[in-house]
PDB file with SEQRES, HELIX, SHEET and CRYST1 records, atoms N, CA, C and O in Angstrom:
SEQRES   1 A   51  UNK UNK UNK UNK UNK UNK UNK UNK UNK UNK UNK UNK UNK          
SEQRES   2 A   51  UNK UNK UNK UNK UNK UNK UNK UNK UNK UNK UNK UNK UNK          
SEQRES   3 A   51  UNK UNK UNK UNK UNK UNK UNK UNK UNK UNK UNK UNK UNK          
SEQRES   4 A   51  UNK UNK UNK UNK UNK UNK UNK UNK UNK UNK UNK UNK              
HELIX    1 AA1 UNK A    2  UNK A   14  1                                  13    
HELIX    2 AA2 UNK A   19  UNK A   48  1                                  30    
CRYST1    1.000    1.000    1.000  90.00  90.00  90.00 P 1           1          
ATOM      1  N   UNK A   1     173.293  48.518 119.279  1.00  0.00           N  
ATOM      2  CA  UNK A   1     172.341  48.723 118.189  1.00  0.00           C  
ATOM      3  C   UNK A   1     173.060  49.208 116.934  1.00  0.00           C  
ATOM      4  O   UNK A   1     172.971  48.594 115.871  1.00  0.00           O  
ATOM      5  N   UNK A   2     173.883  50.495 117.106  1.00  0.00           N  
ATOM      6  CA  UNK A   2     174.816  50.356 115.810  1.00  0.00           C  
ATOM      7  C   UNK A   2     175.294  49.664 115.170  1.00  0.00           C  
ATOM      8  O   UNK A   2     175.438  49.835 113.959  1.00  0.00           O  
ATOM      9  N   UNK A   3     175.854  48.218 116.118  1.00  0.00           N  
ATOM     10  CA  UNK A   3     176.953  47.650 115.322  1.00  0.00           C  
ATOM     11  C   UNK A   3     175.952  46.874 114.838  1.00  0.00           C  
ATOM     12  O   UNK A   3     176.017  46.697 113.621  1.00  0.00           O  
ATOM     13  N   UNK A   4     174.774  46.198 115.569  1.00  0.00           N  
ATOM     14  CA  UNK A   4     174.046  45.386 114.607  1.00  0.00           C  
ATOM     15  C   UNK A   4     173.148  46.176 113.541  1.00  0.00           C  
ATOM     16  O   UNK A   4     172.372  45.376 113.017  1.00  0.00           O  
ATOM     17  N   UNK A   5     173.013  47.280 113.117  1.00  0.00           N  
ATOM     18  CA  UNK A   5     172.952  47.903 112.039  1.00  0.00           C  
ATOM     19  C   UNK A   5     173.947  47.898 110.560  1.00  0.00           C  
ATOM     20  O   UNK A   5     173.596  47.751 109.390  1.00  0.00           O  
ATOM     21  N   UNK A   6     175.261  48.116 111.135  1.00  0.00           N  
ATOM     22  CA  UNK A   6     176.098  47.985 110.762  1.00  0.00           C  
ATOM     23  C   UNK A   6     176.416  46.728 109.883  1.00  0.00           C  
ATOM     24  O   UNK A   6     176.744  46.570 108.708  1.00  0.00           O  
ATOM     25  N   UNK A   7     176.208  46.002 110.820  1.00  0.00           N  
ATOM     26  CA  UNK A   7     176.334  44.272 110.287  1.00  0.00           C  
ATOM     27  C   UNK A   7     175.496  43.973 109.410  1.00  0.00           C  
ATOM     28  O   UNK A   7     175.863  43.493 108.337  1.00  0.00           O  
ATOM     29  N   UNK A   8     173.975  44.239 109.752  1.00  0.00           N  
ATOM     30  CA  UNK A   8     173.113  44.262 108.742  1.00  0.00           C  
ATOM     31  C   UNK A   8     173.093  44.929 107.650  1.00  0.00           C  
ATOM     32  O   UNK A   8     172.715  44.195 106.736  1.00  0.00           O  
ATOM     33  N   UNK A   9     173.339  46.068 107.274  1.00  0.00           N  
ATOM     34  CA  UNK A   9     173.887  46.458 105.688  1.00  0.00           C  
ATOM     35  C   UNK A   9     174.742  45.943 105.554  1.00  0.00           C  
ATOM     36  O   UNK A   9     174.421  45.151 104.668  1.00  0.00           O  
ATOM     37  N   UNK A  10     176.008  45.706 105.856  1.00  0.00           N  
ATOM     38  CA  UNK A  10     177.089  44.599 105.406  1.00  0.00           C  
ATOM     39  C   UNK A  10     176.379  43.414 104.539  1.00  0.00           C  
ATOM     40  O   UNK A  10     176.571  43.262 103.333  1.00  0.00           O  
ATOM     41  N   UNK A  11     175.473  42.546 105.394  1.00  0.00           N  
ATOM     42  CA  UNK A  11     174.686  41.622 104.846  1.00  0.00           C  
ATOM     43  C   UNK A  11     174.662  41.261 103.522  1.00  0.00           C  
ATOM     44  O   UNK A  11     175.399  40.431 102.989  1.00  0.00           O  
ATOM     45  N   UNK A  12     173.389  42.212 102.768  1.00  0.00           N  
ATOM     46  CA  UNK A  12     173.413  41.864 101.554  1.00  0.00           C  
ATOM     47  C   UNK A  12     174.118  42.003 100.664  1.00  0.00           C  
ATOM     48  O   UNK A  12     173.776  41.442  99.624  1.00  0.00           O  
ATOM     49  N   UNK A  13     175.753  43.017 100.661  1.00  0.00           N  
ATOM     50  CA  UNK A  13     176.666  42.739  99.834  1.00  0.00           C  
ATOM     51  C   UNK A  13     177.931  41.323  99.747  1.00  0.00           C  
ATOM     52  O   UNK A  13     178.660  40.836  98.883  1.00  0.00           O  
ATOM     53  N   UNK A  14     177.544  41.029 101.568  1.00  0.00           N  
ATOM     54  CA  UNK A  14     177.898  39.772 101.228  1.00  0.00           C  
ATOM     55  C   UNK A  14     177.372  38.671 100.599  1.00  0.00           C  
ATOM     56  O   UNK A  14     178.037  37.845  99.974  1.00  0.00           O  
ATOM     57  N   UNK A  15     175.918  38.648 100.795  1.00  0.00           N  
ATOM     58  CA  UNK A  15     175.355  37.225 100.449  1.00  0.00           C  
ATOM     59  C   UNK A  15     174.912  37.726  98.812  1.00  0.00           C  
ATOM     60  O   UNK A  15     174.035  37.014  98.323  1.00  0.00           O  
ATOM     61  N   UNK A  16     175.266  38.527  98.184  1.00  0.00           N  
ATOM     62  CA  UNK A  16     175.203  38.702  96.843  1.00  0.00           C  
ATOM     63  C   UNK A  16     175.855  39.644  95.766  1.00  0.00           C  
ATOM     64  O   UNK A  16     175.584  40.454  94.880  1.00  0.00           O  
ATOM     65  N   UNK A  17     177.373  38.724  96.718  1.00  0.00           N  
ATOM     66  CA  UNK A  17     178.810  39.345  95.774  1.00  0.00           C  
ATOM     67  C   UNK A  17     178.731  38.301  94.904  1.00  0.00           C  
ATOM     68  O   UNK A  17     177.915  38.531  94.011  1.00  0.00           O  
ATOM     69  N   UNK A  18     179.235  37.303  94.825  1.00  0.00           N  
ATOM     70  CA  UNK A  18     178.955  36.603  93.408  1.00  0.00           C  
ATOM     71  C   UNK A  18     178.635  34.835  93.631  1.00  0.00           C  
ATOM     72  O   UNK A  18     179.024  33.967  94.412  1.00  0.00           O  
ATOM     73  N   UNK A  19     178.069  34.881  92.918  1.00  0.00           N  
ATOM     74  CA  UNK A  19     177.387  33.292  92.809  1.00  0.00           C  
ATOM     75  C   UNK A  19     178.337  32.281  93.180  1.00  0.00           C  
ATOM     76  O   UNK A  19     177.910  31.368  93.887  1.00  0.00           O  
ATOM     77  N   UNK A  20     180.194  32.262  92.655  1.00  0.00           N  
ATOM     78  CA  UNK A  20     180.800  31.619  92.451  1.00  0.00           C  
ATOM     79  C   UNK A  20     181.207  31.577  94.528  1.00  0.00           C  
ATOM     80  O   UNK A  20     181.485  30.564  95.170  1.00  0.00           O  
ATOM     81  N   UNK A  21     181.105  32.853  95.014  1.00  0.00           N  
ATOM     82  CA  UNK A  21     181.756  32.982  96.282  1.00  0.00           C  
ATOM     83  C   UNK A  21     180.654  32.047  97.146  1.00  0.00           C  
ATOM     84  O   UNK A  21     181.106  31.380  98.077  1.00  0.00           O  
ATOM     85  N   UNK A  22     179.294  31.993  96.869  1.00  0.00           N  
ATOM     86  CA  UNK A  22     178.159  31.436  97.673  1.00  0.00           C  
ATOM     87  C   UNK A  22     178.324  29.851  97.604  1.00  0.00           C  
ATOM     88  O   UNK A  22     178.161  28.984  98.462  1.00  0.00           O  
ATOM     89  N   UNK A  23     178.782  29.783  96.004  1.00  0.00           N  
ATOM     90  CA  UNK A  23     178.802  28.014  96.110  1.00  0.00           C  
ATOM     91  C   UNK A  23     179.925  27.398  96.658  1.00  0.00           C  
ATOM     92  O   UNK A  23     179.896  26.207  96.967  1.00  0.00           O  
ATOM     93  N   UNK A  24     181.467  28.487  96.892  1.00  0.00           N  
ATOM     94  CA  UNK A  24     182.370  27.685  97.292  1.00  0.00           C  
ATOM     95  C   UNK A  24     181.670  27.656  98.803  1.00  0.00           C  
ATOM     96  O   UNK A  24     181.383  26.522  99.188  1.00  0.00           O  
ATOM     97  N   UNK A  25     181.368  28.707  99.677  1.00  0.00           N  
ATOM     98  CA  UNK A  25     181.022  28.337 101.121  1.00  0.00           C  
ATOM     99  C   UNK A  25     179.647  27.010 100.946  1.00  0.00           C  
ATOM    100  O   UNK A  25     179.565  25.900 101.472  1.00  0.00           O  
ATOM    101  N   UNK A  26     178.929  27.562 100.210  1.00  0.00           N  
ATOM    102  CA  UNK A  26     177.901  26.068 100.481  1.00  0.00           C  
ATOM    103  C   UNK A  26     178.956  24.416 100.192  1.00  0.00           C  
ATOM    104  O   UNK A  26     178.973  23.263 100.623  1.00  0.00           O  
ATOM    105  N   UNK A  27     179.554  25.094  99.404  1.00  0.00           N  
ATOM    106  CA  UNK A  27     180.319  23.394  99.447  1.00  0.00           C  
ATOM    107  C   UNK A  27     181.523  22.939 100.319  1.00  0.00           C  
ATOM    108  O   UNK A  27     182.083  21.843 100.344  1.00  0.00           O  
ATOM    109  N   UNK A  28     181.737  23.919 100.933  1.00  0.00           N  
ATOM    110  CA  UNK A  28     182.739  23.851 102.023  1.00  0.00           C  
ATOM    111  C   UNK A  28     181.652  23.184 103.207  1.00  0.00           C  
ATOM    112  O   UNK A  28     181.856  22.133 103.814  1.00  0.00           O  
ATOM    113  N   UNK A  29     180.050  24.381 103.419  1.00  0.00           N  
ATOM    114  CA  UNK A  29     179.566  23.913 104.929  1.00  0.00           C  
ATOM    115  C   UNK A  29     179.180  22.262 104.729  1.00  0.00           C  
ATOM    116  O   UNK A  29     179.023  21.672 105.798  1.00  0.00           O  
ATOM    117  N   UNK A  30     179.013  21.464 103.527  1.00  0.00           N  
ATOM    118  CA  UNK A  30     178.362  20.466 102.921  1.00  0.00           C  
ATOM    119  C   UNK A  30     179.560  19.520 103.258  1.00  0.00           C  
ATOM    120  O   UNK A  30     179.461  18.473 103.897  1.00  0.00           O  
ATOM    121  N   UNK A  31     180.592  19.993 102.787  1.00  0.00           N  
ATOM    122  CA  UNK A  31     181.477  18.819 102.810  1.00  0.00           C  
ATOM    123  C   UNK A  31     182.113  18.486 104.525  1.00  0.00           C  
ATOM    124  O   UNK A  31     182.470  17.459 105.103  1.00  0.00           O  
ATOM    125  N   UNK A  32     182.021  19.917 104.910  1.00  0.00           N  
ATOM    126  CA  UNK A  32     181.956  19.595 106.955  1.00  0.00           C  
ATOM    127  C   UNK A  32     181.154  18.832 107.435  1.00  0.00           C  
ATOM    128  O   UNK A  32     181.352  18.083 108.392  1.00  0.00           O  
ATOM    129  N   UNK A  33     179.695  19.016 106.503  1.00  0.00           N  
ATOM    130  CA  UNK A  33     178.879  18.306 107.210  1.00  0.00           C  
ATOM    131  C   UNK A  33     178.785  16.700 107.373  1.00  0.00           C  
ATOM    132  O   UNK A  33     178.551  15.867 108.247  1.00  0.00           O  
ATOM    133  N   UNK A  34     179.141  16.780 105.869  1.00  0.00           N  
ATOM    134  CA  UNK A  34     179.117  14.732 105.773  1.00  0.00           C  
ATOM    135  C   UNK A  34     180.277  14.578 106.221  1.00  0.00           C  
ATOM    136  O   UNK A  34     180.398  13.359 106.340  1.00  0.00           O  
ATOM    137  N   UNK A  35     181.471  15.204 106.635  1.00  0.00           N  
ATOM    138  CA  UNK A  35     182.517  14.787 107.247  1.00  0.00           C  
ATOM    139  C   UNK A  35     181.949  14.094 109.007  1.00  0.00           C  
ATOM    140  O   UNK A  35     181.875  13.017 109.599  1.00  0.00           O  
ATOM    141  N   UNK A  36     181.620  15.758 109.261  1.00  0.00           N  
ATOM    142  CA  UNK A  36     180.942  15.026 110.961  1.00  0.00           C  
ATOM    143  C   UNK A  36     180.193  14.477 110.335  1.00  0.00           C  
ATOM    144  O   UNK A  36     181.075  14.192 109.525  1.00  0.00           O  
ATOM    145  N   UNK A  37     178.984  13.842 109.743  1.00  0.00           N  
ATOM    146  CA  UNK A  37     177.967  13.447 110.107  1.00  0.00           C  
ATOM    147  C   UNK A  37     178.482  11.787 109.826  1.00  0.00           C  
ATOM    148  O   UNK A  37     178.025  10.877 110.518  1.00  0.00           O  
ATOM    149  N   UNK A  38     179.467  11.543 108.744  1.00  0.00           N  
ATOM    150  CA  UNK A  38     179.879  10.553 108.995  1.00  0.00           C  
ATOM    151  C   UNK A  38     181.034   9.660 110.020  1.00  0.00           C  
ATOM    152  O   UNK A  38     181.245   8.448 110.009  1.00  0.00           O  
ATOM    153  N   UNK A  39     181.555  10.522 110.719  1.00  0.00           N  
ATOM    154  CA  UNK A  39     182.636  10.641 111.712  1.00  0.00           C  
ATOM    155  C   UNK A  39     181.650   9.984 113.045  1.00  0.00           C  
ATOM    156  O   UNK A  39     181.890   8.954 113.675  1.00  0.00           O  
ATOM    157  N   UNK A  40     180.699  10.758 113.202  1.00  0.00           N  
ATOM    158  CA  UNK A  40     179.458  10.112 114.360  1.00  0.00           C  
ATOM    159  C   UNK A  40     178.555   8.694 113.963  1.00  0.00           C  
ATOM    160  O   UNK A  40     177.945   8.027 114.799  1.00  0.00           O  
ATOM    161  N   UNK A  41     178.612   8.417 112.592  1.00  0.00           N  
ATOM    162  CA  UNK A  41     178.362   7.725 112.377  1.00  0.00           C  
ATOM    163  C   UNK A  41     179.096   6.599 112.528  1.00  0.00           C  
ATOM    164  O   UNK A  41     178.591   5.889 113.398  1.00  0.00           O  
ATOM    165  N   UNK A  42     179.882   6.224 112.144  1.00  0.00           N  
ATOM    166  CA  UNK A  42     181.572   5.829 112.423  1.00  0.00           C  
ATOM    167  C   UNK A  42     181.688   5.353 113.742  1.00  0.00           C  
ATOM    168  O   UNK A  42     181.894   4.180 114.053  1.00  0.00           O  
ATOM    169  N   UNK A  43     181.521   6.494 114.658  1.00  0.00           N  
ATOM    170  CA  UNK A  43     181.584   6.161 116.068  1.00  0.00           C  
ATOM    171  C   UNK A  43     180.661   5.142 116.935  1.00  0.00           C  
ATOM    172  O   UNK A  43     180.793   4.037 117.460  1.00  0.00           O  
ATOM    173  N   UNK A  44     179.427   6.353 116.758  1.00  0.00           N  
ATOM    174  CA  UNK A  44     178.393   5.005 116.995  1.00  0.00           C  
ATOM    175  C   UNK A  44     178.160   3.473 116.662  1.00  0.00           C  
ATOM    176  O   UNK A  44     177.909   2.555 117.442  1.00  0.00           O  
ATOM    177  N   UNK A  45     178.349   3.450 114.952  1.00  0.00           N  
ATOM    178  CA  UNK A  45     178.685   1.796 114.970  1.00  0.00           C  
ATOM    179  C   UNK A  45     179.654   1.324 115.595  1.00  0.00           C  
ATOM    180  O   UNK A  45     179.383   0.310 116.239  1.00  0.00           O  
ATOM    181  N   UNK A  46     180.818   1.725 115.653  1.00  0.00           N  
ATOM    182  CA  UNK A  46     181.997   0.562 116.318  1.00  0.00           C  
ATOM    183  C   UNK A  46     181.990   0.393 117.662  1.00  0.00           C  
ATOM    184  O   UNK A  46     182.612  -0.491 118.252  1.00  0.00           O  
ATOM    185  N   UNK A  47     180.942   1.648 118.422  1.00  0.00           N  
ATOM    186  CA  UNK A  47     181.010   1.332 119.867  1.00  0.00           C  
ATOM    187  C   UNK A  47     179.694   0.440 120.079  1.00  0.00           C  
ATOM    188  O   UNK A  47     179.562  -0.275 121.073  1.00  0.00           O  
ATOM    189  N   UNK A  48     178.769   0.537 119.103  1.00  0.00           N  
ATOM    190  CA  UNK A  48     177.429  -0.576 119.269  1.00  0.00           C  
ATOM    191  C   UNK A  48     178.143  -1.751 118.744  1.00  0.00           C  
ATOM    192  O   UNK A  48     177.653  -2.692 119.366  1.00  0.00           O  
ATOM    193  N   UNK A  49     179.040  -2.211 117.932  1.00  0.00           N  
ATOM    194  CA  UNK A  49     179.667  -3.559 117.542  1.00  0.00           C  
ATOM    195  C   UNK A  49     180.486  -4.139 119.146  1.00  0.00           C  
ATOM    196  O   UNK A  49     181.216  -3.654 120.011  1.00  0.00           O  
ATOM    197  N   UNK A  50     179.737  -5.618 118.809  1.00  0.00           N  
ATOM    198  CA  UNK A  50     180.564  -6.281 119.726  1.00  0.00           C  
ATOM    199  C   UNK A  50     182.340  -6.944 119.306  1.00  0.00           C  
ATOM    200  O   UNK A  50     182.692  -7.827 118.523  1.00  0.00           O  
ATOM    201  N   UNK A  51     183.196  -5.966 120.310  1.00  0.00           N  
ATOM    202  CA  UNK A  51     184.395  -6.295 119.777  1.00  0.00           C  
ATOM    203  C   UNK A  51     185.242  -7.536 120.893  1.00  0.00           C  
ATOM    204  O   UNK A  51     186.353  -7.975 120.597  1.00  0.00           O  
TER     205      UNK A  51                                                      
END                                                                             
């Protein structure tokens, strides 16, 4: 229970240290994402193509 206390005040000085720190992680989780999401995509077609 402490530590998740702990963690939780931590919280909001992380998620509103500065604007510039929020958009590099949103564009980091964004650019992972269309990475996998196109990587599975990728996959799935060439194994549904008849080779």
């Amino acid at each position: 229970m402490r530590l998740e206390r702990s963690v939780l005040s931590l919280l909001p000085n992380w998620a509103f240290q500065t604007n510039r720190t929020q958009e590099r992680l949103l564009m980091m989780f964004v650019f992972v994402w269309f990475r996998l999401r196109d990587r599975f995509r990728h996959a799935r077609s060439a194994r549904s193509l008849p080779n």
